[in-house]
C-alpha positions as CSV (number, residue, x, y, z in Angstrom):
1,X,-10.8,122.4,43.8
2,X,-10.3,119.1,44.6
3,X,-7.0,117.4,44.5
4,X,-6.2,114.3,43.2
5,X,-4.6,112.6,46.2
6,X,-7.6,113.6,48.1
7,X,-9.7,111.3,50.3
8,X,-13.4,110.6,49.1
9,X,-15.8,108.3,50.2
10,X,-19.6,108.1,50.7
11,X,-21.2,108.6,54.1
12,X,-22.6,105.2,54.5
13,X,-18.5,103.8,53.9
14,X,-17.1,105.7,56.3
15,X,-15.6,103.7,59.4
16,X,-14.8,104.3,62.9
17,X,-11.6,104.3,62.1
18,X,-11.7,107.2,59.1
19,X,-13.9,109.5,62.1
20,X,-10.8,109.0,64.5
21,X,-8.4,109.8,62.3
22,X,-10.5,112.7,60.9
23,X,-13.5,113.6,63.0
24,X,-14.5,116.4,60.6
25,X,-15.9,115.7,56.7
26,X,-17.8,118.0,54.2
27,X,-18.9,117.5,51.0
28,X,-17.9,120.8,49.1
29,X,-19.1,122.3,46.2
30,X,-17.2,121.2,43.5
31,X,-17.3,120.8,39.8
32,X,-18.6,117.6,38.7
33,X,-16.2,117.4,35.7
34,X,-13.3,117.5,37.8
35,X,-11.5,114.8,36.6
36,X,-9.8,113.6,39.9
37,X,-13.2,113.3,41.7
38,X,-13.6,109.4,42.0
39,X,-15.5,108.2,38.7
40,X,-18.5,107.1,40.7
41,X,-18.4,110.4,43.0
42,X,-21.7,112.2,43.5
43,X,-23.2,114.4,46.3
44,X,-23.2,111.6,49.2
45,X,-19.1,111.7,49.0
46,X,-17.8,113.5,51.6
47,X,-13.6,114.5,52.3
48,X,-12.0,115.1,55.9
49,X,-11.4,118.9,57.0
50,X,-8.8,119.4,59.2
51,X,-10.2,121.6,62.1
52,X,-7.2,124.5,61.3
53,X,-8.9,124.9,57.9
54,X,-11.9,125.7,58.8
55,X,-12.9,129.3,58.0
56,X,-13.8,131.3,54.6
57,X,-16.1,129.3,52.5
58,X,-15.9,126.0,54.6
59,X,-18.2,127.8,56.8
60,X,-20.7,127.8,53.9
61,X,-20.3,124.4,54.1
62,X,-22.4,121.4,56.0
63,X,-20.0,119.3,58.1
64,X,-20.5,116.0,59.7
65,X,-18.8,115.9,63.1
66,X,-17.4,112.5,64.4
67,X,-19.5,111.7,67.5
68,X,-19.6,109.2,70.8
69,X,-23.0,108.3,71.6
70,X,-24.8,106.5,75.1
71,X,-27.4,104.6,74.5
72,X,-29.9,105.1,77.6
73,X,-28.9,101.0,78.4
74,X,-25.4,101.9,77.9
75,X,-24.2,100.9,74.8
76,X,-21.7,103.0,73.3
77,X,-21.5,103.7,69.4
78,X,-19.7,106.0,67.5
79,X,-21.5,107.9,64.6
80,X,-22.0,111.6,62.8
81,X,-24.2,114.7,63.5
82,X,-24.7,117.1,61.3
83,X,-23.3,121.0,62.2
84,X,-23.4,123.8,60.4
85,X,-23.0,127.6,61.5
86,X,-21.5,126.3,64.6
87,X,-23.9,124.5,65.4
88,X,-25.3,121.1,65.9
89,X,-27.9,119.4,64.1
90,X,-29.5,116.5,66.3
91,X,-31.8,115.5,63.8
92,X,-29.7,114.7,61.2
93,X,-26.9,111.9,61.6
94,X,-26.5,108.4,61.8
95,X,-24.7,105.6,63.9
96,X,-22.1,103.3,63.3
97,X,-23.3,99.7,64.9
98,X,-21.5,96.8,63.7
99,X,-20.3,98.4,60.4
100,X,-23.3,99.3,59.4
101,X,-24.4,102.6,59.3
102,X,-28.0,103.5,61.0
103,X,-30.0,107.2,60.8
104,X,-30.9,108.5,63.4
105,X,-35.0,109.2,63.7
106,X,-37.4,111.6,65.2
107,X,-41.1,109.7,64.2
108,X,-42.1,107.1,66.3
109,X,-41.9,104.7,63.2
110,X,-38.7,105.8,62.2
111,X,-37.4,105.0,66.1
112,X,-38.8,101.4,65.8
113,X,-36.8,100.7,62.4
114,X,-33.8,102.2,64.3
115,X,-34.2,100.0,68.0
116,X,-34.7,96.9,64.7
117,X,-31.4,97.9,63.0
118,X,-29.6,98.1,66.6
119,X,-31.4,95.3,68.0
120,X,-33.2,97.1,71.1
121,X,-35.8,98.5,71.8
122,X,-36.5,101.9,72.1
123,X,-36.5,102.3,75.9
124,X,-32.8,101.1,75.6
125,X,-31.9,103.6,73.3
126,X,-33.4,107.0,74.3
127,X,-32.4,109.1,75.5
128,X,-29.9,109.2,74.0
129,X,-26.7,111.1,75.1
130,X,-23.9,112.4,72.6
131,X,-20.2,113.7,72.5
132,X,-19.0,115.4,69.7
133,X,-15.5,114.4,69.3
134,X,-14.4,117.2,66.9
135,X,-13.0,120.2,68.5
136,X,-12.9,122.8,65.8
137,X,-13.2,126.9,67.1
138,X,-16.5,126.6,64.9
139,X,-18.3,124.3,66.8
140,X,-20.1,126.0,69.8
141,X,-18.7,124.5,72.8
142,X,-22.1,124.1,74.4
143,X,-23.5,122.0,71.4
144,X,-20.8,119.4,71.5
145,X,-22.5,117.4,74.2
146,X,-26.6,116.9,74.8
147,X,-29.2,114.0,75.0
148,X,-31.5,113.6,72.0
149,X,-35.1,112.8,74.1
């Protein structure tokens, strides 16, 4: 149950600055008639986890783990990965670039309109390397760091 001094915001609001001072968020099941959910809250809206809480039925839970990435020219971005089960999802999460947020892609299409919204090209993106910054006991140590091909 949520609480009303609790911190809520969607996915595509969050800053660097929210995944440095929380570098874990979830978007729990909750009752939708909670009346201290934020009146425009719906399933994008995620709240931090602090690492120590993690356990029980926050395992059940998807997470979204604060991330450094490499671009393969260098650049260096901040972002989110999915992880759930302890581990790491590299197809699903996004990167912050110049406040806004862009998703990460697998198709050839998809990794066009991503090199467009980062203004590169492809070649200067992948691979692409990663970091995850959160260091909760759930997260397999071995997924926290890899290159997306």
């Amino acid at each position: 149950m949520p609480s009303a001094n609790k911190i809520w915001k969607p996915l595509d609001a969050l800053t660097a600055e929210d995944l440095q001072a929380y570098p874990l968020w979830t978007c729990p099941v909750v009752d939708e008639d909670d009346e201290s959910l934020p009146e425009d809250w719906d399933e994008s809206w995620l709240t931090p986890v602090e690492a120590g809480s993690l356990g029980g039925e926050l395992d059940e839970e998807p997470l979204w783990a604060a991330t450094r990435f490499r671009t393969a020219a260098g650049r260096e971005l901040v972002g989110v990965l999915s992880a759930d089960g302890g581990e790491i999802y590299e197809d699903e999460g996004a990167l912050l670039a110049d406040g806004e947020w862009v998703h990460l892609a697998r198709s050839r299409v998809g990794r066009d309109q991503m090199a467009a919204a980062l203004g590169a090209s492809v070649a200067e993106i992948f691979p692409l390397a990663y970091e995850v910054l959160a260091k909760a006991p759930l997260l397999s140590p071995a997924s926290r760091t890899g290159v997306i091909e």
